[in-house]
Structures are given as structure tokens and as C-alpha cells.
ZAMI-926017 format. One record per residue: residue in one letter; x, y negated, z of N, C-alpha, C in turn. Coordinates in pm, whole numbers, plus 50000, padded with zeros to 5 digits. Atoms other than C-alpha are relative to their C-alpha. Example, Ala and Ser with C-alpha at 12.3 -4.5 7.8 and 13.67 -1.06 7.14 Angstrom:
2
a500895011950000512305045050780500904988050000 s499185011949994513675010650714499234989150073 
This chain:
495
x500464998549861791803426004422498915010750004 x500844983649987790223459104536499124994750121 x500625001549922786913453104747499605013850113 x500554985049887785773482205052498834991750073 x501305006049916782193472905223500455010550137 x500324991549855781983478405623498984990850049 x500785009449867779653465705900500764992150063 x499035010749855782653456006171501355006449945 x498834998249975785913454106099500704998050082 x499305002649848788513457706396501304997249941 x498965004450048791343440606363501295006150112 x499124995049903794403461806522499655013950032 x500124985649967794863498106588501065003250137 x499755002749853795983491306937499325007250069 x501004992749849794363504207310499024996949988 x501395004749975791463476907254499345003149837 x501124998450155790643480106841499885018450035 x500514984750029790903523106878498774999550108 x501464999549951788273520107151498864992849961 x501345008650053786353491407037499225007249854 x500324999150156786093507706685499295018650038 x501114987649947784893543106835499145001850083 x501155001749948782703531407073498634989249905 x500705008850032781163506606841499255013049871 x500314992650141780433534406562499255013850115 x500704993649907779563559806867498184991850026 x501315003749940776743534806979498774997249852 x500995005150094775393522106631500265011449862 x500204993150152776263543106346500324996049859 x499825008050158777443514706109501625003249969 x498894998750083780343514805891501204992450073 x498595010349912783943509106101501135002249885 x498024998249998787273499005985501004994650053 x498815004649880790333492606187500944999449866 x498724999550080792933476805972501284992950115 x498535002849912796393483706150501014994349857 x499085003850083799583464805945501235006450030 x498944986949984801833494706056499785010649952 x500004989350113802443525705953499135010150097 x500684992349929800763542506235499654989050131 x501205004149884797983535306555500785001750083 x499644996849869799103529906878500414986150081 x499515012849904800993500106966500655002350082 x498944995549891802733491907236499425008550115 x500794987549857799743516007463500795009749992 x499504985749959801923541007371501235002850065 x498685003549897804673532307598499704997450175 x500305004549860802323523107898499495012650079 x500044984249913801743547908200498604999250091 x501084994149918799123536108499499214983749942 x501155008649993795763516608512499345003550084 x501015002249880792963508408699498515003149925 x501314992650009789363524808705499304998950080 x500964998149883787093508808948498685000649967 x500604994349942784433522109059498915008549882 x500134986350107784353552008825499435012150077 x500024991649960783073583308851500605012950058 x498954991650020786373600008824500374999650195 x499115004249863787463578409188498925005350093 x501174992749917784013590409341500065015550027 x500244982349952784133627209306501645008350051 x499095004949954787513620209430500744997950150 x499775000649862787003610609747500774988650004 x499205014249975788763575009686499094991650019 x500395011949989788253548009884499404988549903 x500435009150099786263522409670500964984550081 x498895007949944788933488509729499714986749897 x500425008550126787273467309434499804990050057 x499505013449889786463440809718501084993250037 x498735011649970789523434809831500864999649891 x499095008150110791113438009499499614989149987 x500765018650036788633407509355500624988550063 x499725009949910789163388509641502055000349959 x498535005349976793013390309628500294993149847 x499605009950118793483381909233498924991649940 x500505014349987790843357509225500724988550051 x499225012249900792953338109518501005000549891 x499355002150056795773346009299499864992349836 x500455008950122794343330308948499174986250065 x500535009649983792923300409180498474999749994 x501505001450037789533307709105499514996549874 x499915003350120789973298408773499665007549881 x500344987450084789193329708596498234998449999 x501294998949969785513331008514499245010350049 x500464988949898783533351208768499585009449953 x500584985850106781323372508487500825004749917 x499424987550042783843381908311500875005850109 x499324990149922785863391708597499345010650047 x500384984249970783473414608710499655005449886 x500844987750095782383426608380501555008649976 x499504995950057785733432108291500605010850106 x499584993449916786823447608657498635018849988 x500934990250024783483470708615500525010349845 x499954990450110784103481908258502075006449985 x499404993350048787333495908298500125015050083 x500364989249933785753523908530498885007149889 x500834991950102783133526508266500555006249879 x499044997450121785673531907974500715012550018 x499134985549980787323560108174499295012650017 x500344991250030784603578508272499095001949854 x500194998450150783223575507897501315007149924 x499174988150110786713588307728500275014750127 x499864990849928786933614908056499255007849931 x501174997850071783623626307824500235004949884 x500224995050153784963629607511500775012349935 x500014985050013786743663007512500305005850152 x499634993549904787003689707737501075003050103 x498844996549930789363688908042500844991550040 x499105009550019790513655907990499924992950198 x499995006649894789223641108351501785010250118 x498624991649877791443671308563501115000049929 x498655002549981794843659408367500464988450051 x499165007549941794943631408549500195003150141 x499874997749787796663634708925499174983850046 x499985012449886795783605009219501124993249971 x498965011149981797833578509195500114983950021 x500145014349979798393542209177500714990449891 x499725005050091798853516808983501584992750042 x499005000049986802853506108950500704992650094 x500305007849916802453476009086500024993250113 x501115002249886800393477909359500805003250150 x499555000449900800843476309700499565007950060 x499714987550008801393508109904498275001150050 x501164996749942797613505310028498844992349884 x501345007150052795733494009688499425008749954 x500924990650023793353512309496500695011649903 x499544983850066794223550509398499084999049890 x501054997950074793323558409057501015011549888 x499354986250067794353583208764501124995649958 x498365009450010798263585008708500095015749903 x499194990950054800133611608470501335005050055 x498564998749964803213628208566501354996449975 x499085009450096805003615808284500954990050007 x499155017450000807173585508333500864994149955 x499085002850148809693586608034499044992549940 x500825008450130808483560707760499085010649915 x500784992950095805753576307576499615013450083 x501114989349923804623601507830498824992350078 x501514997649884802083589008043499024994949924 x501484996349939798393581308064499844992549795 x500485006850138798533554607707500415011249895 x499224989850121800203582307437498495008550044 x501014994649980797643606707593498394991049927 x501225001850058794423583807533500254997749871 x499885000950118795973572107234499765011549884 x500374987350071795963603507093498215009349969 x501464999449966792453611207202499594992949883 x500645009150060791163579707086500425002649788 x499014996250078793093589006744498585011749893 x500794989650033790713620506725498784999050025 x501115010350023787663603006792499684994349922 x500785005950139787613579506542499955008349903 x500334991650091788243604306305498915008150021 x501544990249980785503629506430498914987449954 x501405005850051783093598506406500184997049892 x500335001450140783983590906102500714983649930 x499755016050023785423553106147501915003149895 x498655000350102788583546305848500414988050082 x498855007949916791763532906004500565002949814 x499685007850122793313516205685501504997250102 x498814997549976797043517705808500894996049869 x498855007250140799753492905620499344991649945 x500655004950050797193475205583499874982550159 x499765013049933797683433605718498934990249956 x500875011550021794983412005728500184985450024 x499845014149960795763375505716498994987749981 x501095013949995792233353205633498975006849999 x501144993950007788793357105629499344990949954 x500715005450102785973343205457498375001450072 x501515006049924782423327405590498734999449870 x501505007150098778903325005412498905003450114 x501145007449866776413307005642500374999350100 x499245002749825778853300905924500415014450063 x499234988049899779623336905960500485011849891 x498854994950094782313360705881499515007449885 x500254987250121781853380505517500795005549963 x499274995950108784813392505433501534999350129 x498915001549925788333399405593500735001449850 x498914993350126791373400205334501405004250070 x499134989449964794173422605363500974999849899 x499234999450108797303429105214500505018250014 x499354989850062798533461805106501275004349917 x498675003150082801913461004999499484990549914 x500415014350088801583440804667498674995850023 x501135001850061798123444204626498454994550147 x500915010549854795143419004851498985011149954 x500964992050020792323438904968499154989450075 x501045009349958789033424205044499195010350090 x500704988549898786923440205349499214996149990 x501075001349958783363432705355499425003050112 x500224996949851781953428705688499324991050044 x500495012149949779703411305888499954999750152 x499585001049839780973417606247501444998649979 x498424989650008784883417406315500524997750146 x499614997349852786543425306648501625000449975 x498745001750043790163411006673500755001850109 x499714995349922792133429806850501495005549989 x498924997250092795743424206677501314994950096 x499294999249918797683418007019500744986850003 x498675008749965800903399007103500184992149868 x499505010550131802613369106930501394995950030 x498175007749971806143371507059500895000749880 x499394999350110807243378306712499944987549864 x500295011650088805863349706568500604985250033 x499285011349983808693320906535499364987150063 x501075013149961806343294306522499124993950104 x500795002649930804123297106750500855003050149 x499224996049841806843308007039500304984949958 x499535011450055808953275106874499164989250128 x501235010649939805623255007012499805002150117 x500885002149847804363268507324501345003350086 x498444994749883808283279007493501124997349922 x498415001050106811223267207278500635003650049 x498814998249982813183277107528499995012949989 x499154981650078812593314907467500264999549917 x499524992450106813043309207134501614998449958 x499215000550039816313298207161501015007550121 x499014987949942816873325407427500715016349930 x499264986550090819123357907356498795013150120 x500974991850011816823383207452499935015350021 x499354983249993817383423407534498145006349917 x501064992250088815103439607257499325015550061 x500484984849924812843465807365498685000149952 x501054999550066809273480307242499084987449988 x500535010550026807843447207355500144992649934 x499365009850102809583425407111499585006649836 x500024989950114808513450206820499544983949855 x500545011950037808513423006544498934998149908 x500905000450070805413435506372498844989750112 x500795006649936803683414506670500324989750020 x499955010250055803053385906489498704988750057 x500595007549931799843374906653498984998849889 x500745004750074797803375706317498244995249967 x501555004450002794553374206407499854986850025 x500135012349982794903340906551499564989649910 x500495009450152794803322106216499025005549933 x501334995450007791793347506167498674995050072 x500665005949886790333331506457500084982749997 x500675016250037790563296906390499424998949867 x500315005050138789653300406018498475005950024 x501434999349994786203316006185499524993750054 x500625011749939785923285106397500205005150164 x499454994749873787813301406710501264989550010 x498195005450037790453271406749500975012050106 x498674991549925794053283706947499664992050132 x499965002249892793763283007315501085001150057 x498704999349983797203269707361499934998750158 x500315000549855796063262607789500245013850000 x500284987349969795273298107787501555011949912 x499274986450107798683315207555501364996250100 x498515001449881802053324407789500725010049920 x499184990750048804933342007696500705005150163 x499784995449873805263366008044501785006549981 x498904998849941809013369708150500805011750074 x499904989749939811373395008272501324995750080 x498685000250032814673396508433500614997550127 x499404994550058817163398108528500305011549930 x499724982950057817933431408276501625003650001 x498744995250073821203445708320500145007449910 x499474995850137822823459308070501185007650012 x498634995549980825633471008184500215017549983 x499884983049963826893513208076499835005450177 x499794996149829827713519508457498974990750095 x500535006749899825043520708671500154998850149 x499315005649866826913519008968500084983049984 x499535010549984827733487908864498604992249982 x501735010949990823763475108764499614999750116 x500185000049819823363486309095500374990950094 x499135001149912825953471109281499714984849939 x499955020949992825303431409131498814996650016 x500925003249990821893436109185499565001550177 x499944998449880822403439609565499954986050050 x499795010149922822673412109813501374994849993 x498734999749984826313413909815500714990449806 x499425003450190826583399809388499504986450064 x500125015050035826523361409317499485000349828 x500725003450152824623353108941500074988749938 x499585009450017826283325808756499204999949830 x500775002950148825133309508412501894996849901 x499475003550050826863297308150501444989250040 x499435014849981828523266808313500835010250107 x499394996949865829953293308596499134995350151 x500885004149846827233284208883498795008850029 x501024993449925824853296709062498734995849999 x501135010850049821493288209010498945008250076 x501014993149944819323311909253500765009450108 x499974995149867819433329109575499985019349978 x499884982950005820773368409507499545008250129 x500064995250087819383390809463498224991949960 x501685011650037816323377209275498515013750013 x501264993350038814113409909233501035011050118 x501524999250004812943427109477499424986350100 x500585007149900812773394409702498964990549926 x500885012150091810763371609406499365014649901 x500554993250102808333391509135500795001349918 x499665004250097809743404708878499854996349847 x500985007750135807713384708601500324984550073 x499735013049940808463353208825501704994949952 x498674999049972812003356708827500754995949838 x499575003850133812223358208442499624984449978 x500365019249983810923318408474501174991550035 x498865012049924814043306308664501185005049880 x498794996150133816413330108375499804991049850 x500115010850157814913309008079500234986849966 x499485010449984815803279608237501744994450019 x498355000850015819643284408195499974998749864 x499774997350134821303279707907500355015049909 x500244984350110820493305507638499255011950091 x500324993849874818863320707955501405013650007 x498434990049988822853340307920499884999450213 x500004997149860823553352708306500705011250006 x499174987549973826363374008437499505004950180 x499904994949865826193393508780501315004450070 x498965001550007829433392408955500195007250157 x499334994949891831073416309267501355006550020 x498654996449983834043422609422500195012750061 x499484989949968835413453509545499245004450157 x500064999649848834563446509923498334997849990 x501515001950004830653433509827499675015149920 x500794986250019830073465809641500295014750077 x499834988049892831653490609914498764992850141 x501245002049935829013470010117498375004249951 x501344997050076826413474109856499705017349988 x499974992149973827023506209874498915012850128 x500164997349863827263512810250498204996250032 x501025005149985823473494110248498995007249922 x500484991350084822813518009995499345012750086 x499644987049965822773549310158499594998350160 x501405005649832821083531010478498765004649981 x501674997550048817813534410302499915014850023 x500544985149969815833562410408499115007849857 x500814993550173814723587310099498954998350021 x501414996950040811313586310171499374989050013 x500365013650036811393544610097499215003149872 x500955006350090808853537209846500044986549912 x500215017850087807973509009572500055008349858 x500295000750179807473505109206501045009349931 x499144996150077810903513509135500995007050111 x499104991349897813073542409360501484991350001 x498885004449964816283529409520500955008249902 x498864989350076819473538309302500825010450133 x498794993049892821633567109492501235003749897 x498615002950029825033563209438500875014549982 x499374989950029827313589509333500745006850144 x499374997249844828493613609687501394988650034 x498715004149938832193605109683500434984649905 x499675011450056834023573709570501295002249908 x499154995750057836193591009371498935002149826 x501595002350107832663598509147499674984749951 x500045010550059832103561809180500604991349901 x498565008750078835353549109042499905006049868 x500424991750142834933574408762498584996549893 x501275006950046831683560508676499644988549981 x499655013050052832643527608673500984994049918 x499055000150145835383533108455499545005749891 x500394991050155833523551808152498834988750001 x500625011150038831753520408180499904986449993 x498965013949994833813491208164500244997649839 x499825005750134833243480107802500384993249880 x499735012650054834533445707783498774994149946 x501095010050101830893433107606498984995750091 x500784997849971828393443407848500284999550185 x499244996749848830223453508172501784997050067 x498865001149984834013437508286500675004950127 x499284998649868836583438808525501434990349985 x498635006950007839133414608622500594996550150 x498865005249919842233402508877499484988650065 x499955015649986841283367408894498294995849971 x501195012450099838323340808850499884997649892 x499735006750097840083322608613500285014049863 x500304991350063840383361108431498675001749937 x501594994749972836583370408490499624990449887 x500505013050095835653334908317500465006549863 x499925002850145837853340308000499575013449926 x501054988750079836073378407949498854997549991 x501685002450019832623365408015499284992149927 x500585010650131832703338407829499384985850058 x500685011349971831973311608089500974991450063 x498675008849927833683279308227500885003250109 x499024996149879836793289808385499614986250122 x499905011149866836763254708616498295003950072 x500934993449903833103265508737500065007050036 x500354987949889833253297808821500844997950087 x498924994049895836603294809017499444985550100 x500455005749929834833266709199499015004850087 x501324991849926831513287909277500785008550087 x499254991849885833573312409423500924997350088 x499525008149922835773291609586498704992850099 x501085000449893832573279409767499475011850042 x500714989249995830793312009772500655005850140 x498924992349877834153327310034499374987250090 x500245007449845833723291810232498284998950062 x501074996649947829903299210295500175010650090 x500004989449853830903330410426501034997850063 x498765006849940833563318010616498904993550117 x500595007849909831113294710754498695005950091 x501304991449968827943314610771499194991249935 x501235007450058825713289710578500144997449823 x499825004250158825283294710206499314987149996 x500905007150050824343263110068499464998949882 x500335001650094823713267709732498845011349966 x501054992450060821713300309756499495005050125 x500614998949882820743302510140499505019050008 x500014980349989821323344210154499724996050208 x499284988749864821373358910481501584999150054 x498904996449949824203359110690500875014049998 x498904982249946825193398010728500144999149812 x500344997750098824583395610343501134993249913 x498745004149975827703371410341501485009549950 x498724992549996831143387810208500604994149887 x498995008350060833763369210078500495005249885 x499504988950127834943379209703501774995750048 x498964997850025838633383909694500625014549876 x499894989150088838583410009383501305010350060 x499825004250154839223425509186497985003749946 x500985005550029836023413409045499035009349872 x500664992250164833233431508812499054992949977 x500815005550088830603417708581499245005849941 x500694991350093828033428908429498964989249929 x500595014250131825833405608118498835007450086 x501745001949963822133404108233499294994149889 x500545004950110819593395407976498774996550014 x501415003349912816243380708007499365006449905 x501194986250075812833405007905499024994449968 x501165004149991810093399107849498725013649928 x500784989350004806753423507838498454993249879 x500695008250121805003400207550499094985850008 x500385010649996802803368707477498805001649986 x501704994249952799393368207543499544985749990 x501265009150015796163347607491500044994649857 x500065007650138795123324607228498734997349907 x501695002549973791093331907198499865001350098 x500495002449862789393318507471498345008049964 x500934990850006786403343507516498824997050112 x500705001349865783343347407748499965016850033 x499364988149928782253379007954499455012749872 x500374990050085780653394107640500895004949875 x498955000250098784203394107464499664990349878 x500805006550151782373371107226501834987549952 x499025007749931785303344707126499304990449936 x501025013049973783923308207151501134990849926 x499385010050131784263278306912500644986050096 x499305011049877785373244407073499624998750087 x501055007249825782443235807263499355009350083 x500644989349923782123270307414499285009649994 x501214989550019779573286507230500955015649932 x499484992250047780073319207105499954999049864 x500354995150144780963324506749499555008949947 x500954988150039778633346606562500885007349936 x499454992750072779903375706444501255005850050 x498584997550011783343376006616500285001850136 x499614998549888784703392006871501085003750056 x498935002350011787733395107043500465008150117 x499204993149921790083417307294500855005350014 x498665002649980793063428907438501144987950007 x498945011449970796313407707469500064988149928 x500315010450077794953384107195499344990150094 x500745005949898792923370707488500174993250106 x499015002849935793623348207705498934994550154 x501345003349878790233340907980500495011650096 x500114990349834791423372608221500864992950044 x498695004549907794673348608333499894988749971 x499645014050042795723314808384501275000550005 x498425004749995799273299008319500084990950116 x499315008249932800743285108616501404994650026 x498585004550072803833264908540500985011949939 x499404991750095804263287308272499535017750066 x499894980349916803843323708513498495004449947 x501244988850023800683347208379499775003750123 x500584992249903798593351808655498685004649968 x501334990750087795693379808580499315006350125 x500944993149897792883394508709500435019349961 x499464983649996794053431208541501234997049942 x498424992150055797153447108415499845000549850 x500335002150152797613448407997499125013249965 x500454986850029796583486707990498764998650034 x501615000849970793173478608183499474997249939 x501435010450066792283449208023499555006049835 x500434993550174793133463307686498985009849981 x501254991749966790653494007757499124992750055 x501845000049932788113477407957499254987649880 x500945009450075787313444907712499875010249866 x499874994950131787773469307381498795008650027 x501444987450020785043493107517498644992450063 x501405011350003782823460207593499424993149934 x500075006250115783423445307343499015005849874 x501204988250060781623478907172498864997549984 x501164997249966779163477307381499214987649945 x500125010950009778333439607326499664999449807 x499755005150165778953438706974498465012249965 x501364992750021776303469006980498524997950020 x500985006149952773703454407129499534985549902 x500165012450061773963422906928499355007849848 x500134998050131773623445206617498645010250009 x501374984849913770483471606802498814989049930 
């Protein structure tokens, strides 16, 4: 075993350890190391695009409305009040201070961001810096990441990369020591601060197993969030410093439906009003379309509750020349999170585009019900029952099983398409319960000496309500605003 002496070790080379670990070596001067258990810094920040910056200097010279009031007030009501008030404002304050601090740290950086808004948000919330970017890995996180990247190096802090820390080690009730693995060989960190900041735990069997069995025995559409180096390891770092697991406070946030389907005419077209969404058994189990009329982080809650959370999306010929027609209603200069699909001009384009994507795995097409069922893989006698009700709702005008709309109504008589849906999810969060000085606290509340804690490891900015993450910020904020408080905090403790 190979020993290395530091002051603070940061656990995670994430959004919150690269700031925490260059602001903490910016303010004091002591010895940093960030041990990441990948091969490179970044995380999943380098996939994320907007955040929030109130009442920055950036939004002042700006000319933006300050809106920090009525944000508070609205996700307060929305967390119940339940969130604790000092850290909500410390943490709503410091992620204006975090921006204009890295706006600071090279030249030029404040004028690449445009006005914008967070993704979100609703068309009148608070403007703040956006990138142009909006492919994976362009916007605003890749940028600071990179920054932050060249920072620690200029100050001088060692990022230890491949390097997995799994215990730590106490003399006089507080931390001395982190250990690490290194391929074969255990490394020992000397330290007498550490800042754990080692993210998500959707990768970790066990602990999903416990707090959601039923994701773990959902099928799942893999994507950067699922990355399965996010294991959650600090956690067992955090109780072995006398941080138990704040299983109240740890959620696994939800996505979904995700199609999947090659042809997006056709993701399009079952995600309309005009599709029905059956499970396993062939039924219906929710009121189409689910997103944009329910959240979509809500929505993934009612998909995990099917079996295998499996889910097809299902239209006929006549519901997607409606879905269509409803299409092409919308006026271009509609708005929201996510732009309306536009459909290919002619229907000669469409048909062509729904044939180079008719797969059989992902996306079908069939004659019949009792067809549809034996490609999808679900009970022929349910589905040809659902849809056999589904026509006499509209027939009648009164869905009863999923209470649509009337004009929204149209009878299937195929020939019928399908497309697999998959449930998402954007990762698992909490697990130290913290106060507003990022400190993270032992059973009875106090802070533990020495140890501190931020980003998605954290679980005091949100509460779980039957199961749903409701937060006072977004992951990109919080991860920047507690990581560069956590700095500050941890600096002060050590001044």
C-alpha cells in the first residue's frame, strides 16, 4: 500500500468535486485531491446544457428581471415547505455566486453565454445564461467542465483519475485517511477534510434492489444516465464517517414514456392524442398521451408500475392521418421545452419513412389485433378486448378507461402500428442528509467534522413524494452551487 498526504480530499471529479476542489485550494492554499474512479473528469455535467444564476452579476448587467421571489415561493409550495429554508437560500444565492466567480476565471468566458432559460421553465421564468449548443456534449456543462479542468491544474490541485475510493479511516472521531484502489494496488490518501461528491447510485444493484425493486426489475433504455460507473460510492464513505444513509431523502427520478422506435413519424404519431398505450397484459393503464399533459418525470412513476414497466404505443392508419392533420395545426412559432415534430410535406415521404422503419423489434405493423399482440409480445385476448372497447368509447363519446377528449376519439380499424416505449430515467439521488453549510450530519443532526458533502449525493434540496423528486434546483445548479459552498464553507472552517 502506497501512501499520498493531502489536506481535503474530494471525492468525484464531477460539476460539484471540480469546483469544490478549485475553489477550496483557490481560497486556502492547502493540498487538494480529487479522486475520480474513471478514466477521465466530467461526469454526466458533460451532457447537461442550461442552469440557473440568481441574482448574479452576469443577470444584472443584463438587464434581467431579478424573479428569485417568485421562483422561491413557487418551489418551496412545490417541496411543501419541507426543504430547509437556509439552505434554500444559500443554495438559490450561491449558484449566482459560482457563475459570476468561474465568469472570472479566464478571459471572455461571461460574453459566450447568450440569454436564455432554463429548459424547463415556464415561458415567463427567470432568463439566465444558455449556450447555443444543444447536441449532447455541447452546451453550457462540457464548456465549464473544461474550464474547471484548467483551473485545477493552474492551481495546482492532483486529480488522481482510475483511482476508486471505497473506505476511510477516523482518529479522534475524524476522517484521516481515504483508501483507494488503483487497479490492483490500495492507495491510502491522507487527509483531514474530505468533500464527497461521487454522485448517482443508479448503478448500484443493491441499493436500487432496496429503495425501488421495481426499477430494478425494470427493462430500462440505457443512456449517459445509467453509466454503470455510478455506483454511489461515497455513501459507504459516509456512513463509515458517521453520516448514516438517508434512505427518506434517496429517489430514483423517472422518465418516460421513451420511444424507441427507427421512424419518427411513427414516435410521433403514438405519442399524439390519437395512440392508445397498452402494457403487458394488452390494457390500458393511463389517459394518452401522458407527456405533455402530466410532467415528464411524473409520468415515468405510473410506467414502473406495469409489468417490467414494458409499454407499447399503438395507432391506426385513420388516428395517425389525424395525428398528423393536428400536427400541422400548430403554429411554428409554438414554444416549450421540446419543439413540435414536423412531419414530412407529402404522404408519400411519410409512408417512405415509416417503412425504412418498421423493424419488427422496436417499431411494427400489423392487419389485425390478434396480429399486433403476437409481434409485440402481449396478450392477444387483452389487447383485442382494449380495442374492442377503445372503437365503442368512440362510438359513444365517453372513454372510460382513459377519459381523453372527445374530438381526440377515433376508432382504430387498422392497419395498426406499434412502437416499444421504454422507461428512463435521469438518475438516483440523495443519501447524505446535509445542512446549509454542505456539512453532512450524523444521526442526531449535528454536523460531522471534517466531512462534507455535494451534488447528487445529496439529498436536503428535494423531498420524495410518493416516490416523485421534488427540488428546489435543477441537477446542473445544485451541482455548481453546493460544490462552490461547500469550498467556501469547508474554507472557512479551515481559515
Amino acid at each position: 500500500m502506497k501512501t499520498l498526504s493531502y489536506d481535503i480530499a474530494v471525492l468525484g471529479g464531477g460539476g460539484a468535486g471540480l469546483v469544490a476542489a478549485a475553489r477550496v485550494r483557490e481560497l486556502t492554499g492547502k493540498r487538494v485531491a480529487v479522486l475520480e474512479k474513471a478514466k477521465a473528469t466530467g461526469g454526466g455535467m458533460q451532457f447537461a446544457r442550461t442552469m440557473r444564476v440568481f441574482k448574479s452579476k452576469w443577470q444584472a448587467e443584463r438587464g434581467l428581471e431579478d424573479k428569485t421571489a417568485e421562483f422561491m415561493r413557487g418551489v418551496m409550495d412545490l417541496c411543501l415547505w419541507r426543504v430547509d429554508a437556509r439552505l434554500a437560500q444559500t443554495a438559490i444565492e450561491g449558484t449566482g455566486q459560482f457563475f459570476d466567480w468561474f465568469c472570472g476565471l479566464e478571459p471572455g468566458l461571461a460574453e459566450k453565454f447568450s440569454v436564455g432559460g432554463y429548459i424547463f421553465d415556464m415561458p415567463n421564468g427567470q432568463k439566465g445564461p444558455d449556450l447555443e449548443g444543444t447536441a449532447p456534449g455541447t452546451g453550457a456543462g462540457r464548456l465549464i467542465m473544461d474550464v474547471m479542468r484548467r483551473t485545477c491544474e493552474g492551481l495546482g490541485v492532483d486529480i488522481l483519475t482510475q483511482t476508486a475510493a471505497y473506505d476511510a479511516e477516523l482518529t479522534d472521531g475524524r476522517v484521516s485517511a481515504i483508501l483507494a484502489r488503483q487497479g490492483d494496488e490500495t492507495v491510502r490518501i491522507a487527509c483531514s477534510s474530505v468533500v464527497i461528491a461521487s454522485g448517482s447510485w443508479i448503478s448500484n444493484p443493491a441499493l436500487v434492489e432496496k429503495l425501488m425493486p421495481k426499477f430494478a426489475s425494470a427493462e430500462i433504455l440505457p443512456t449517459p444516465h445509467t453509466n454503470p460507473a455510478y455506483t454511489g460510492d461515497g455513501l459507504a464513505i459516509a456512513q463509515k464517517l458517521g453520516s448514516p444513509l438517508d434512505e427518506e431523502g434517496c429517489c430514483i427520478r423517472l422518465m418516460g414514456p421513451m420511444m424507441s422506435g427507427k421512424s419518427q413519424v411513427l414516435n410521433a404519431a403514438v405519442s399524439s392524442p390519437y395512440a392508445i398505450g397498452v402494457n403487458v397484459h394488452g390494457r390500458r393503464f393511463v389517459s394518452e398521451p401522458m407527456v405533455p399533459r402530466m410532467d415528464l418525470f411524473d409520468t415515468g412513476h405510473i410506467l414502473v408500475d406495469q409489468p417490467r414497466a414494458v409499454s407499447y404505443w399503438i395507432i391506426d392508419r385513420a388516428g395517425l392521418e389525424a395525428a398528423v392533420e393536428h400536427a400541422r395545426a400548430v403554429p411554428p412559432e409554438a414554444v416549450g421545452p421540446f419543439p413540435p415534430y414536423r412531419y414530412p410535406d407529402t404522404w408519400e415521404q411519410i409512408d417512405t419513412e415509416i417503412e425504412q422503419g418498421l423493424d419488427g423489434k422496436r417499431t411494427f405493423r400489423a392487419d389485425t389485433p390478434e396480429e399486433l399482440a403476437r409481434l409485440i409480445g402481449v396478450d392477444e385476448a387483452g389487447l383485442c378486448k382494449t380495442i374492442a372497447d377503445y372503437n365503442e368509447f368512440c362510438r359513444t363519446g365517453m372513454d372510460w378507461d382513459g377519459y381523453k377528449d372527445r374530438e381526440n376519439l377515433v376508432a382504430m380499424t387498422g392497419p395498426y402500428y406499434a412502437v416499444r416505449a421504454y422507461l428512463g430515467t435521469d438518475g438516483a439521488f440523495g443519501g447524505i442528509r446535509i445542512n446549509e453549510k454542505m456539512q453532512a450530519l450524523d444521526e442526531n443532526g449535528a454536523p460531522v467534522p471534517g466531512v462534507y458533502a455535494a451534488g447528487d449525493i445529496t439529498g436536503s434540496r428535494h423531498i420524495v413524494a410518493a416516490g416523485v423528486k421534488r427540488q428546489i434546483l435543477n441537477d446542473m445548479s445544485w451541482a455548481f452551487s453546493s460544490g462552490f459552498i461547500a469550498a467556501e464553507r469547508l474554507a472557512g472552517e479551515l481559515a
